[in-house]
C-alpha positions as CSV (number, residue, x, y, z in Angstrom):
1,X,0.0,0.0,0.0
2,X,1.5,3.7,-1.0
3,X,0.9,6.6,1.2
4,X,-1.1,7.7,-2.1
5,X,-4.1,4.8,-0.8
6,X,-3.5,5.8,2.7
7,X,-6.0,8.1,4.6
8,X,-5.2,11.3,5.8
9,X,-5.5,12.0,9.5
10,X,-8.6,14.3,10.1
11,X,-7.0,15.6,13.1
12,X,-4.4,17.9,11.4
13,X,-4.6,21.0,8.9
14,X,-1.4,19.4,6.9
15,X,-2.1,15.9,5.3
16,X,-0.5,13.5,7.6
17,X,-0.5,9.7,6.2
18,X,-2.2,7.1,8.6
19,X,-0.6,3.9,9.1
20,X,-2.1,0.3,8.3
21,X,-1.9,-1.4,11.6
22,X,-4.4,-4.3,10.6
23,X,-6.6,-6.1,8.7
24,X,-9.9,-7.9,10.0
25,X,-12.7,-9.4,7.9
26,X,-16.1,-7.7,8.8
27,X,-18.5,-10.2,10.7
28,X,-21.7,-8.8,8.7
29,X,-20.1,-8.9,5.6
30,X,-17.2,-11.3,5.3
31,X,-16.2,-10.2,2.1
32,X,-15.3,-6.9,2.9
33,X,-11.2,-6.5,4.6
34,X,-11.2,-4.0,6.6
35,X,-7.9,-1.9,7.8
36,X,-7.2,-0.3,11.1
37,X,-5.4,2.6,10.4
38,X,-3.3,5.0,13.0
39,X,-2.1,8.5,12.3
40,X,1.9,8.6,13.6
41,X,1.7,11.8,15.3
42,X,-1.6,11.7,17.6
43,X,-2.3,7.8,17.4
44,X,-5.6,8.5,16.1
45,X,-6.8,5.4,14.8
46,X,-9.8,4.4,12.3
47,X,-11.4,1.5,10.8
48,X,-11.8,1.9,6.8
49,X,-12.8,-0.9,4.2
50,X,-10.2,-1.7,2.1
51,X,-10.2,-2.3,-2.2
52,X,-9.3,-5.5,-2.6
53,X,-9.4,-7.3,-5.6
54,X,-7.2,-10.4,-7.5
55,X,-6.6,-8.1,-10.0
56,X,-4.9,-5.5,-7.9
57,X,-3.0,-8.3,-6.1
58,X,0.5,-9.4,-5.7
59,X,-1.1,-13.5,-6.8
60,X,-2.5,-11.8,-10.5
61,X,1.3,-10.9,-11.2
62,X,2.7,-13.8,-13.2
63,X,6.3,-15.0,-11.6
64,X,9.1,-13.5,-13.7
């Protein structure tokens, strides 16, 4: 993940990058990830869905 797909912390007037601390599956809906994020300067922390898809991920890439 880039700090371009990153949220911003809400909490500050620059943009300050949260950081992906973890990844759960949602009980309701257990095909939605989602990602706890933190912010590195206040430890504000918030739960987001993430995108996933095969096509985005690391398994689509064909072994050089």
């Amino acid at each position: 993940m880039t700090s371009e797909q990153t949220p911003a912390c809400d909490r500050h007037n620059a943009t300050v990058s949260m950081q992906l601390r973890t990844m759960h599956s949602d009980v309701t809906k257990p095909d939605v990830l989602l990602g706890l994020f933190e912010c590195p300067e206040c430890g504000h922390e918030r739960w987001l869905p993430m995108k996933t898809t095969y096509e985005e991920s690391e398994a689509s890439i064909p072994a050089a």
